[in-house]
C-alpha positions as CSV (number, residue, x, y, z in Angstrom):
1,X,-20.8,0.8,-19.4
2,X,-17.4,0.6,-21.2
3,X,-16.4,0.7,-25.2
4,X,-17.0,-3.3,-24.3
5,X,-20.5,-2.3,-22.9
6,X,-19.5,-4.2,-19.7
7,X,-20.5,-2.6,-16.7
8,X,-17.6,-0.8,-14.5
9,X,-17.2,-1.8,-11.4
10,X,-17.7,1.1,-9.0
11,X,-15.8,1.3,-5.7
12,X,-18.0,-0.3,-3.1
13,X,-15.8,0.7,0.3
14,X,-12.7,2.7,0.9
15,X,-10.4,1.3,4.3
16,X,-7.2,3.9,5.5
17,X,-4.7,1.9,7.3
18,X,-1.7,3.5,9.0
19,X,0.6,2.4,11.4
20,X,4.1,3.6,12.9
21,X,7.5,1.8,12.1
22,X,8.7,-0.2,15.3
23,X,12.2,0.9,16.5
24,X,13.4,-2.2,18.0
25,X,14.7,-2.8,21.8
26,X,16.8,0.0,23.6
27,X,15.7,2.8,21.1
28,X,14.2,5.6,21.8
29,X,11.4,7.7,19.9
30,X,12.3,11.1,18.5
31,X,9.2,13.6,17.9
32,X,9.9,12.9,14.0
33,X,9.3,8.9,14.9
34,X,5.9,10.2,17.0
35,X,4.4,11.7,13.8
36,X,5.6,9.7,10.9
37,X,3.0,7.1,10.0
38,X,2.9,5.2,7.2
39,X,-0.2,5.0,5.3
40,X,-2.1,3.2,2.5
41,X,-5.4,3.0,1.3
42,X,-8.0,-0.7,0.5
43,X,-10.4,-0.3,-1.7
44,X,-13.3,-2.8,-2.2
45,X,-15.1,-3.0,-5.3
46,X,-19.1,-4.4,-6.4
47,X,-17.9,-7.1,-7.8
48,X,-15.9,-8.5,-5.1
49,X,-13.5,-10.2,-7.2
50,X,-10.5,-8.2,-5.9
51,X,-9.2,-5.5,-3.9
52,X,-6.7,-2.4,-4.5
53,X,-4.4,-1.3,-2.7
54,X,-2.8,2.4,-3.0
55,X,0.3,3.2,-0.9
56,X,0.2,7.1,-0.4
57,X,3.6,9.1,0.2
58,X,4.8,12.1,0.2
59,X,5.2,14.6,-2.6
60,X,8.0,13.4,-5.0
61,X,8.7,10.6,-2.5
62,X,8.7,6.8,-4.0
63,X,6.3,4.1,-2.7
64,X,7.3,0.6,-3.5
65,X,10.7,1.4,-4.5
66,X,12.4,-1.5,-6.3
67,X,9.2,-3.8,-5.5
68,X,9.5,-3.7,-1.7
69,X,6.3,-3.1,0.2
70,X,5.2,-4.3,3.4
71,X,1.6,-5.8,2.3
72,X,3.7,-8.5,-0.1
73,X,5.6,-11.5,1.8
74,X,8.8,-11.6,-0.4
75,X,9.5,-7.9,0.7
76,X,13.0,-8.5,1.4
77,X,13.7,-10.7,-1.3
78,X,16.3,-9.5,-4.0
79,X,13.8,-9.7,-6.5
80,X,10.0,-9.7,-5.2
81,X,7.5,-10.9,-7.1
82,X,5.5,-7.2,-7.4
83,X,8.9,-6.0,-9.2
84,X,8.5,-9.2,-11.0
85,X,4.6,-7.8,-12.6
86,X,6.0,-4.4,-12.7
């Protein structure tokens, strides 16, 4: 229980989802596109109110920079609404 004695919720199920960036028509692959894979991680909880989502990258690297991700639908917008909450 917490300070609130509410229960925590405890993390019921863990999903890994990757995928590879599409290069478009005409391009080729380079062995550096073959391995790069973009990654992130769904976790379910008990109380199946909600999900989280945590979008791994690489040491020092920046997931989410300026509020573009690829799991929100305004991505390309100049101001998406998860830079909006942040």
């Amino acid at each position: 229980k917490d300070l609130a004695g509410s229960a925590v919720p405890q993390m019921s199920d863990v999903h890994m989802i990757s995928h590879r960036y599409a290069l478009g028509p005409g391009k080729r692959e380079s062995a550096e596109d073959r391995l790069t894979y973009h990654s992130f991680l769904l976790l379910e909880w008990d109380h199946g109110r909600h999900t989280t989502v945590l979008e791994l990258a690489l040491l020092n690297g920046v997931g989410g920079y300026k509020g573009k991700v690829n799991w929100c639908e305004d991505r390309d917008a100049p101001l998406p609404s998860l830079y909006k909450a942040m």
